[in-house]
N, C-alpha and C positions, 0 to 999 in steps of 0.2 A: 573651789575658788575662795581668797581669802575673803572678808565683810569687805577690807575697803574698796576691793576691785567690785566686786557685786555694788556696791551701793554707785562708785563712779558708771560703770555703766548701763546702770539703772539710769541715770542723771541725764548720761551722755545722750541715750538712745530717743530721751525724749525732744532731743534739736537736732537729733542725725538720720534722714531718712534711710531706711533701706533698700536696697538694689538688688533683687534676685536672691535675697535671703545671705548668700555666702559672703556678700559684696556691703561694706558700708560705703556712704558716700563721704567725703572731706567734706569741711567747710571752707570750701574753694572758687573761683572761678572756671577754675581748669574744670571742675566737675570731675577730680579723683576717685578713683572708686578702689577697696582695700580688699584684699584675701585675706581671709581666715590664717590663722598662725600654720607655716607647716616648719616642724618642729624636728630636731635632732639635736638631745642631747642639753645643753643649757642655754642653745642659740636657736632663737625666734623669727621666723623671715615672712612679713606681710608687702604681697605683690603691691604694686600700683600700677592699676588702670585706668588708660586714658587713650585720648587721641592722638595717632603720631603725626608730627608734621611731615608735610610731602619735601621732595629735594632730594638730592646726595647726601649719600650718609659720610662724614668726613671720618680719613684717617682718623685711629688713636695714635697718643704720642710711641705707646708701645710697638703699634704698627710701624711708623713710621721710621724709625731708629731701627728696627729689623731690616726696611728698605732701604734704608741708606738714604733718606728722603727729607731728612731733617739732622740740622749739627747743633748738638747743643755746646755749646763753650764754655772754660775758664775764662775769664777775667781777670784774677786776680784778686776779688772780693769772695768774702763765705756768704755774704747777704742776700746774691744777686750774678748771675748767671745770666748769657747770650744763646738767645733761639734764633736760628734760620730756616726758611721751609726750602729749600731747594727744588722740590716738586713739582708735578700740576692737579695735584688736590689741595685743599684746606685739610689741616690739622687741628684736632683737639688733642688742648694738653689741659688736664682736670689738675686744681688744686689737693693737694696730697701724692700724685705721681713721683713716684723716688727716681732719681735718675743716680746709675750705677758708674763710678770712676772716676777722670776728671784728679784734683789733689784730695778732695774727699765727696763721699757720698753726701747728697744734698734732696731733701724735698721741697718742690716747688710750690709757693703758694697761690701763686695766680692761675683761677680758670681763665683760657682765649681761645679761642678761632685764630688760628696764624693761618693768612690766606699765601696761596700759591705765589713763589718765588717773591716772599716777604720782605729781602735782606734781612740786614741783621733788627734783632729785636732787644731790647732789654727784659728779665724776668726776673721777679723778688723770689727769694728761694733761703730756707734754714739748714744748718749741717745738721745730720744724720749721721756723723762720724766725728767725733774728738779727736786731735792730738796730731791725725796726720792731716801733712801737706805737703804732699809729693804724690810720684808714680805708686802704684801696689802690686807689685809682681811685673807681668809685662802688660798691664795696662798703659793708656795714654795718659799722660796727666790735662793735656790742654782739652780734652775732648769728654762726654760720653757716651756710655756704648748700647747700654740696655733702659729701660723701664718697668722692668716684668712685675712690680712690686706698688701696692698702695701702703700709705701709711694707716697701720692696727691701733689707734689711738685716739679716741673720744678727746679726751684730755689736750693731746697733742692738736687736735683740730680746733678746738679751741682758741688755745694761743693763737694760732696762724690768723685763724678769726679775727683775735683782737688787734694784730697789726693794721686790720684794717678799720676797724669797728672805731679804733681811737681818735682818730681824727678824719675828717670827712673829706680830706683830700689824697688819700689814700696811704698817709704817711706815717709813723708812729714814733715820737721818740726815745722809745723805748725799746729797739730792738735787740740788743742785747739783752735786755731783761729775758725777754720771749726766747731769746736762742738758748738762754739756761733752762727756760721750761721744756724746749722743746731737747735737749739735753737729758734733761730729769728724766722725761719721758720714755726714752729709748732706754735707759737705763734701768727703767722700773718695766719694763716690756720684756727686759730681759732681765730679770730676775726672777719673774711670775711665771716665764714660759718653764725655765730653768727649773723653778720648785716645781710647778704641774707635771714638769716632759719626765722628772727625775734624773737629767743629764744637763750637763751646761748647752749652754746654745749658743755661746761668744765664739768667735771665729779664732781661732789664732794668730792668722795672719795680718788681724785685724779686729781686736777685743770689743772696740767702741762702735763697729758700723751694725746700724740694725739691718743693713741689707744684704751683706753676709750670714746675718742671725735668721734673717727669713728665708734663706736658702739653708737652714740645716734639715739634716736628712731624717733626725728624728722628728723635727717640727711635723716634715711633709710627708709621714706616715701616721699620725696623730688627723693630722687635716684629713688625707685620703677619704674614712668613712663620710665625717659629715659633707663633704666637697660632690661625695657618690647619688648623696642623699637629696641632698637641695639642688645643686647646678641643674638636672633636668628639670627640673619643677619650674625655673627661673627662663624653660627654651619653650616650654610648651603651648605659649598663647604669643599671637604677633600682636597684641593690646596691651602687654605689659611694657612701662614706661621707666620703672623704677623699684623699688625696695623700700621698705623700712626694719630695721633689727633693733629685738631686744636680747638683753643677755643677763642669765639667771634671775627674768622676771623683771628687769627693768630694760626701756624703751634709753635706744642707746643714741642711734641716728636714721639718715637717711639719705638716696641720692637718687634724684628724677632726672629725667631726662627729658628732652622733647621730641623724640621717637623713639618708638623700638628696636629699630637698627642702632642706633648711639646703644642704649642701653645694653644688647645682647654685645655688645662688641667689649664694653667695661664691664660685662658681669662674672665674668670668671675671676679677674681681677681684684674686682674688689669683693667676693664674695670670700676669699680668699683672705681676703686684710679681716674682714668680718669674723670668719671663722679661726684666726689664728687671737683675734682678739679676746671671742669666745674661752679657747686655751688656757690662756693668761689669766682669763677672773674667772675661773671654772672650780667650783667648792663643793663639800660635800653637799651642800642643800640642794633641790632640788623645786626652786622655787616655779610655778606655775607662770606659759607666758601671760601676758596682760591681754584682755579683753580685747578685739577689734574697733571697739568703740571707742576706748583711751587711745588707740593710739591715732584714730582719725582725731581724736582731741589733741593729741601732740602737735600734727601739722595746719591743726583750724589753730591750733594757739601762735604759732609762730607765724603765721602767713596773717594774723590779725593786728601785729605789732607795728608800731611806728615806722614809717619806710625813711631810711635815708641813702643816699646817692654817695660814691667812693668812687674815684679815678682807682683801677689795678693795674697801671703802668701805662703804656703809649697806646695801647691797643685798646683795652677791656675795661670794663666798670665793671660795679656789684652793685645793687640794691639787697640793702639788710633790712631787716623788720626784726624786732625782737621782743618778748614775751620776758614773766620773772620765769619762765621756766623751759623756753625754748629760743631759737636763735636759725634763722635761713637767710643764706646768701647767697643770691639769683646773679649768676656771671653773662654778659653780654657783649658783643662788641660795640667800643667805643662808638658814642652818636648813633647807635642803634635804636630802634624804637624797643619799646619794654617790651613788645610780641616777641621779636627776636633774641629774647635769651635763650642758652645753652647748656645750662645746668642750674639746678638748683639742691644744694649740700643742708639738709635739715640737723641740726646737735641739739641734743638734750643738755642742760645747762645744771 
């Protein structure tokens, strides 16, 4: 282990009590509790353990667009896309869920709870695709059809972050600036994957969509091993709430939940965004994960940061806290009490 991770968790371990040895605790209210790193390759995955909330476990968006159960819409705008739940469950749709078709591929940025036969809703949302704006083959254009896909991108979560981080009513005027990051982004995803895979990964049909890019077939033989590796590890306990990844030795993100059932439902998913991200920054070094102790420091640092309150559209809020070296954004629904939030998305900054 290098000196400066040995001396940080020298440091750590004297304000972080231990739990069963294997187990650190956060410094949290929830009373977090972390796995030991289990490890494939240059991507790092520390469980979180916690209590689940009781209830119905609500559709995923991915679920529900397989059921026919939800219509996401064109509008007309790249900024901002129309959800319906047509249903009789509530759905979750997580910020970062890429939704496939429509005139171009788009990632949404607002975590909600869209409750049973919601009408129509408004949702902020970035393109994931340059240049077109039309049908793609015999896709719809006014509609989408899939979600099978999180966005791979530290960087790109980010931005989406600061659309809302900027001003406190949930607004930014800036978002064009932010659709060129999140641009950048997909652009520099696929160029890393491209140098790593040693084949291009741009679609033909469609150069600019990362959504097509994350369905290439070299990508999802690359994946396969670590995917074999970790996804059981992630089914094994019904006390696991969450995740946190690092990648080649630096602590990347994270995504909690408030039950197990939420979580096992989004862990393929996004363990998948994880590990292709992995790919992408994948070097000859072989850097060592970071201690379990830093990275309970990671989530006691940003859950200790200044809380501010953010409207995310008609439905949902966010409570941010923020750290100089971390960043969580806890999504809830609108006039909900802070018990009932729905997710909580941790970025290393």
């Amino acid at each position: 282990m290098p000196r400066k991770w040995k001396i940080l968790a020298i440091l750590l371990s004297l304000c972080l009590p231990q739990c069963g040895g294997a187990h650190a605790e956060t410094d949290n209210p929830d009373g977090y509790r972390l796995s030991d790193p289990v490890i494939h390759g240059n991507l790092a995955i520390y469980f979180v353990y916690g209590k689940s909330r009781g209830g119905p476990v609500p559709l995923t968006l991915q679920e529900a667009l397989a059921r026919k159960v939800i219509t996401v819409r064109e509008i007309g705008q790249v900024n901002e896309l129309q959800v319906e739940n047509i249903g009789e469950d509530e759905i979750f749709i997580q910020s970062g869920d890429i939704v496939k078709g429509g005139q171009q591929d788009r990632v949404l940025s607002v975590s909600m709870l869209l409750p049973p036969h919601s009408g129509a809703i408004p949702i902020d949302s970035f393109c994931v695709e340059s240049g077109r704006w039309s049908a793609r083959g015999a896709e719809d254009a006014r509609t989408f059809s899939s979600a099978t896909a999180a966005l791979p991108s530290r960087m790109a979560k980010l931005a989406i972050a600061g659309a809302l981080a900027k001003r406190p009513d949930g607004g930014d005027a800036s978002v064009g600036a932010r659709q060129q990051e999140i641009w950048k982004s997909v652009a520099q995803i696929q160029e890393k994957l491209s140098a790593n895979l040693g084949s291009p990964v741009v679609a033909p049909r469609s150069r600019t969509s990362l959504q097509l890019t994350l369905e290439d077939g070299h990508l999802a033989g690359e994946q396969a091993e670590y995917i074999a590796t970790l996804q059981p590890k992630g089914e094994q306990s019904d006390d696991i709430v969450g995740y946190v990844f690092a990648v080649n030795g630096t602590i990347n993100s994270a995504n909690v939940y408030p039950s197990n059932g939420l979580f096992r439902k989004m862990w393929p998913k996004l363990l998948r965004a994880s590990v292709t991200e992995a790919i992408g920054e994948r070097t000859a070094d072989n850097a060592p994960a970071p201690p379990t102790a830093a990275v309970s420091g990671f989530i006691g640092a940003a859950d200790s940061g200044r809380a501010v309150e953010a409207k995310a559209g008609e439905r949902a809020n966010v409570r941010m806290r923020e750290s100089n070296r971390a960043m969580v954004l806890e999504a809830r629904p609108a006039n909900a009490p802070a018990t009932s939030w729905v997710y909580r998305s941790y970025l290393a900054k």
